[in-house]
N, C-alpha and C positions, 0 to 999 in steps of 0.2 A: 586188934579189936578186942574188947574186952568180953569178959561170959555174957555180961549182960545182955550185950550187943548181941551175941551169936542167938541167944536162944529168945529176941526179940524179932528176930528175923526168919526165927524155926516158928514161932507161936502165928508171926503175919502170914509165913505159904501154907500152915495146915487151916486156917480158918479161909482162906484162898481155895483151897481142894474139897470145903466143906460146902463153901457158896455156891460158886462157879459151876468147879465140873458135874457136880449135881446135876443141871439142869444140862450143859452140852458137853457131849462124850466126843471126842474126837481123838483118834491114835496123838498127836503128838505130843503131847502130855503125857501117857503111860512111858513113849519111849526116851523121853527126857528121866522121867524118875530113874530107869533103868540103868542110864548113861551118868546118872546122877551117884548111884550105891558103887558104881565100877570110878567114880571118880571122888573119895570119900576123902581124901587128899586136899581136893581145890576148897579155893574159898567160896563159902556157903554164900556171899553176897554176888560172887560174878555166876554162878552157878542159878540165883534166885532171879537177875537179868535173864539168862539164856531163856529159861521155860517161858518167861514171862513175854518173850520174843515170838519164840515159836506157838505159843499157843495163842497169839495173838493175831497171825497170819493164818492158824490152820480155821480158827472159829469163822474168819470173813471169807476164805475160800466156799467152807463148807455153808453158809448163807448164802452165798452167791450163786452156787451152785441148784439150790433149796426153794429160794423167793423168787417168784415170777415177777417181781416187779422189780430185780436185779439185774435183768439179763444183760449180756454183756453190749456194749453200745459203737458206735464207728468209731476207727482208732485216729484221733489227729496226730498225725506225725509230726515227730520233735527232734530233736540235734541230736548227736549220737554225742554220747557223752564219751571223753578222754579216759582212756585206760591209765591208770596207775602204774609205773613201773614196777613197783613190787606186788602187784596184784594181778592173778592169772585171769586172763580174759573168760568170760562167759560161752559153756560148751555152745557151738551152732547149732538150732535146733529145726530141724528138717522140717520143709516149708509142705502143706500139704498139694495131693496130684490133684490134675484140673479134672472137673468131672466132667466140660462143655467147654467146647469150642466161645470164644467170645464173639458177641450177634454182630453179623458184620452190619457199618454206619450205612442209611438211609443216602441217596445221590442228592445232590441238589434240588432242593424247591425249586418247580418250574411252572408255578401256580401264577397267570396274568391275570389281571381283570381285564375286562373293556379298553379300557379309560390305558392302561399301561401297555395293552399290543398296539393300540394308536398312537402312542404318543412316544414309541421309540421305533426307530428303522428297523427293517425286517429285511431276511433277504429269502425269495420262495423260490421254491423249483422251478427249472424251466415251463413258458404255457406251451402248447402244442403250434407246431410249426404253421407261422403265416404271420401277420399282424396281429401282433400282442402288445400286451402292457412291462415295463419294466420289473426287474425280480430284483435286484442288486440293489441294497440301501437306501431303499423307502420303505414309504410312510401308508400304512394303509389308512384305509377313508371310512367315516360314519356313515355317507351317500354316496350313491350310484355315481359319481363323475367319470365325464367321459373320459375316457384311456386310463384310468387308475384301478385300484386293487382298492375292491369293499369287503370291510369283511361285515360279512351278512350273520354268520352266526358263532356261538363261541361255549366250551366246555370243559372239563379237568378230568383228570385221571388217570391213575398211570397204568400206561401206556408200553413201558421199558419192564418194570419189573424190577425196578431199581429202591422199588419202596418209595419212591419221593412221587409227587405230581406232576404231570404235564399238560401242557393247553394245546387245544384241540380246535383248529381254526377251519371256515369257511370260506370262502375266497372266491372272488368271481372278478374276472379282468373288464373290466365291463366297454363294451362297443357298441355305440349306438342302442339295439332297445333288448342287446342279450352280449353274450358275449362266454367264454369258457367259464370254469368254472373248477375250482381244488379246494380239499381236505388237506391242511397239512399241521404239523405237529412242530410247538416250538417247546424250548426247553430253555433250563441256565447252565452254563458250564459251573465250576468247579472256584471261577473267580465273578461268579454271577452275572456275568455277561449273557443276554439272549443268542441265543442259536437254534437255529432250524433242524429238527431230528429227524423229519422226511414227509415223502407226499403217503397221504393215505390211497385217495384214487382223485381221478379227475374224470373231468367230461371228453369224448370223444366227435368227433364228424358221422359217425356211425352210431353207437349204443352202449354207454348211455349218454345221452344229449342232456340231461342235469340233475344237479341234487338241491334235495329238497330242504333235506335235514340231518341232522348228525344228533350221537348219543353212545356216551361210553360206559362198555358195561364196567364196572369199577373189579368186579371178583378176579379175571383169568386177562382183565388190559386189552380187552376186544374194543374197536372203534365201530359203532355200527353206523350205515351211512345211507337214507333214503333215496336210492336212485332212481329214471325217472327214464321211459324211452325215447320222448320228441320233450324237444326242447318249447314253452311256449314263446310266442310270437308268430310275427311272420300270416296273419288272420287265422291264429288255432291258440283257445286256450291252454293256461295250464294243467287243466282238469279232464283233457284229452290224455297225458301220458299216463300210461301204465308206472305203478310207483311199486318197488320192491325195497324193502330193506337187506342189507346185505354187509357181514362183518369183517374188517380184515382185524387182522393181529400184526405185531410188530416181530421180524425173525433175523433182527441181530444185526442186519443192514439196509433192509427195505420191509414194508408192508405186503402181506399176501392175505387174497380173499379166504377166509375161511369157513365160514356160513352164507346161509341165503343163497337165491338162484344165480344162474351164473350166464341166464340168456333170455329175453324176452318171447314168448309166443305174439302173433299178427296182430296188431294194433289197427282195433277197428275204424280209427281215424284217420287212417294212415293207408296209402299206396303207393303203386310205382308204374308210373305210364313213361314210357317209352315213342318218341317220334321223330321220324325221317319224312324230306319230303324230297321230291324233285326239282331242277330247276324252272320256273317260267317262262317257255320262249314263245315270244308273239310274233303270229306269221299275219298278211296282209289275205285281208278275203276278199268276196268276189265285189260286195259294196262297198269297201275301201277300210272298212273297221280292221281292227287288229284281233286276233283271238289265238289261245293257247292254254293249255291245260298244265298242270301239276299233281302231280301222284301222293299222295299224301297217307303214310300209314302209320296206325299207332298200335302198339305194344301192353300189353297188362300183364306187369312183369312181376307184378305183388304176389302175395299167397292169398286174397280175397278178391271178391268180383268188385267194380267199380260198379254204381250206378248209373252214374252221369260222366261225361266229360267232354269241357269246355274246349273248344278248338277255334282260336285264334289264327288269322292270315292278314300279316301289317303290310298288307301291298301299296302300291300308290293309289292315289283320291280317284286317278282317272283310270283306273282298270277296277273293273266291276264286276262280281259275278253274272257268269253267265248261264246258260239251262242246264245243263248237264251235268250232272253228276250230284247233283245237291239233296236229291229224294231224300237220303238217309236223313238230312239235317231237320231237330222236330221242330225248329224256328225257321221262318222264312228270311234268309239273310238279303236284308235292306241294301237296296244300288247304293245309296248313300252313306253309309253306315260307315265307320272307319274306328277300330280295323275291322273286315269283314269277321263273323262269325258263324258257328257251326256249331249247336249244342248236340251232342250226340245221345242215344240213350246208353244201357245196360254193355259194360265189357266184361265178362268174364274171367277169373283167374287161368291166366297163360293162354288167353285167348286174342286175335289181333283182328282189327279189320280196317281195309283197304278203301279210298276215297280217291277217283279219277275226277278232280273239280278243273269244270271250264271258268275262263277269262273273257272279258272282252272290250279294249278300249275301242271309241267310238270314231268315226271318219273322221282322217286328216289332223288327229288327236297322235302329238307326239311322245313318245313315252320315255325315251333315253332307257338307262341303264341301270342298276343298281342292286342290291341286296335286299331280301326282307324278310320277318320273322314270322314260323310257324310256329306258334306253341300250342300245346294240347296239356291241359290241366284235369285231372281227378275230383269230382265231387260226390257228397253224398246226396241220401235221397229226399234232403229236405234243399235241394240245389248248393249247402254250403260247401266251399276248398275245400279239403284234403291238403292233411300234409303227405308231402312224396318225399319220399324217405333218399331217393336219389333223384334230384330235381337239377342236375344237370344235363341229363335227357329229356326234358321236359322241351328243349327251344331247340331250335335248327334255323340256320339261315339257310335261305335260297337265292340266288339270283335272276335276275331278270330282266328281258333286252328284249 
């Protein structure tokens, strides 16, 4: 290279150092010059590349670092580029420590509408032992049909705790003009197949005899569930039951109540009459008529007094009340009348009272044999039934010869 050359290329980096670092100071430039005087030797042209390198990378570092509208942005990852055989691979440079756990993934959406729990097969928990509806790989119903599964009401929320949704069904087996009744929880597995996650609660023969309504609290996955003490039908409406709300939660393999009451107080609708009777044997009298009596007692086994109560006797057409014993009855029971009856007044709670009623068929009138039904019904004081909470003491057969 000739003088000219060299000191064309001394005159270009000092009006370079005159511009430039003027205005941006950044170290790798000073320690270039430095590295520069200790190498007075090399050629001023590869020497004028190196600074012109380094202080090219340090000015966009030091910007980058400077301007909020550089920040650094997501890395798309790209090929690992081939190492050169005469070239030392680049030092590894330690990855930094996790500060947090990574948020574990939400479960499956278990989120149905209407229209999607009807219209794929469901399978539900067992119903309560006796004649029921099927559970295994049906179809629930938009109406009440007989012996099928309606679902009457429908909500989301989860339930599991799994972060994800789940559906929240009502259920009623339906029999004739009532029939049981479940809460129960379906879900999607993992290959989005529906699956049943469990019963919330159900109706019982005892209490509660139904639900009204459902409602999930979304915060802590509680299912809350309007239950209900008498089931309606049967000549009692539905606005006779005592209705409570009452919460269960989900505990890992079954539902347990966790708020709300957990037992009904006396249902002023409601009783429990209790009846035995005797059987009726007809002996031959002095005029040739047949007469005989039956003991007949009833029970108020409720925790409230009964008002009224109806007392039925389905005897034959031709045996007819006779005088005796009937004072208590505040109705006159008609010879004719079938079946005979006996309106009683006021029974007391755990109070009983005793009826020795006469018979009597009329001469040469044959009566043969047979069976027949006492029943004694509970009403209130405007004369309407009473539901009887155990209304299989409510009838007794008798026989009669």
């Amino acid at each position: 290279m000739s003088e000219q050359e060299t000191l064309g290329f001394a005159e270009e980096f000092a009006h370079y150092r005159r511009t430039v670092l003027a205005e941006v100071e950044v170290p790798g430039p000073a320690a270039v010059r430095r590295a520069a005087r200790g190498r007075g030797r090399r050629r001023l042209a590869a020497t004028t590349t190196v600074v012109l390198a380094l202080f090219s990378g340090s000015a966009v570092g030091y910007a980058a670092m400077n301007d909020p509208e550089l920040r650094p942005g997501p890395v798309e990852p790209t090929p690992s580029a081939p190492v050169s055989p005469s070239s030392a691979p680049p030092s590894p440079t330690a990855s930094p420590s996790a500060t947090s756990a990574s948020p574990t993934s939400p479960g499956p959406d278990g989120r149905l509408s209407r229209s999607q729990l009807l219209g794929a097969p469901v399978t539900l928990p067992a119903w309560r032992a006796g004649r029921g509806c099927p559970t295994s790989g049906v179809r629930l119903t938009a109406d009440a049909r007989e012996g099928a599964n309606w679902l009457q009401a429908l909500d989301h929320g989860d339930v599991d705790g799994d972060g994800a949704v789940e559906t929240v069904a009502l259920v009623q087996c339906v029999l004739g003009t009532g029939g049981p009744q479940q809460v129960v929880v379906f879900d999607r597995d993992g290959t989005g197949r529906l699956v049943t996650l469990g019963r919330v609660v159900a109706t019982t023969k005892d209490k509660p005899q139904w639900l009204f309504a459902l409602d999930v609290v979304v915060d802590d996955g509680t299912v809350r569930v309007q239950v209900g003490d008498i089931a309606p039908g049967g000549g009692w409406p539905g606005e006779w039951s005592q209705r409570q709300w009452r919460g269960y939660r989900w505990q890992g393999d079954a539902f347990a109540q966790v708020s709300g009451p957990t037992s009904f107080g006396p249902n002023p609708h409601s009783a429990d009459l209790a009846v035995t009777a005797t059987d009726l044997v007809l002996g031959t009298a002095s005029d040739g008529s047949h007469t005989g009596t039956t003991t007949v007692r009833i029970r108020n086994r409720g925790a409230g007094p009964v008002p009224y109560v109806a007392l039925r006797l389905n005897v034959p057409p031709v045996v007819r009340p006779d005088v005796d014993g009937w004072a208590p009855c505040r109705n006159e029971p008609q010879t004719t009348q079938e079946p005979v009856t006996c309106d009683l007044g006021r029974l007391e709670a755990g109070a009983e009272m005793t009826l020795t009623l006469s018979f009597r068929a009329g001469q040469g009138v044959t009566v043969g044999t047979g069976t027949a039904e006492v029943d004694a019904r509970p009403m209130d004081s405007g004369f309407n039934f009473l539901l009887d909470t155990h209304d299989a003491d409510n009838v007794v057969r008798i026989a009669y010869r």
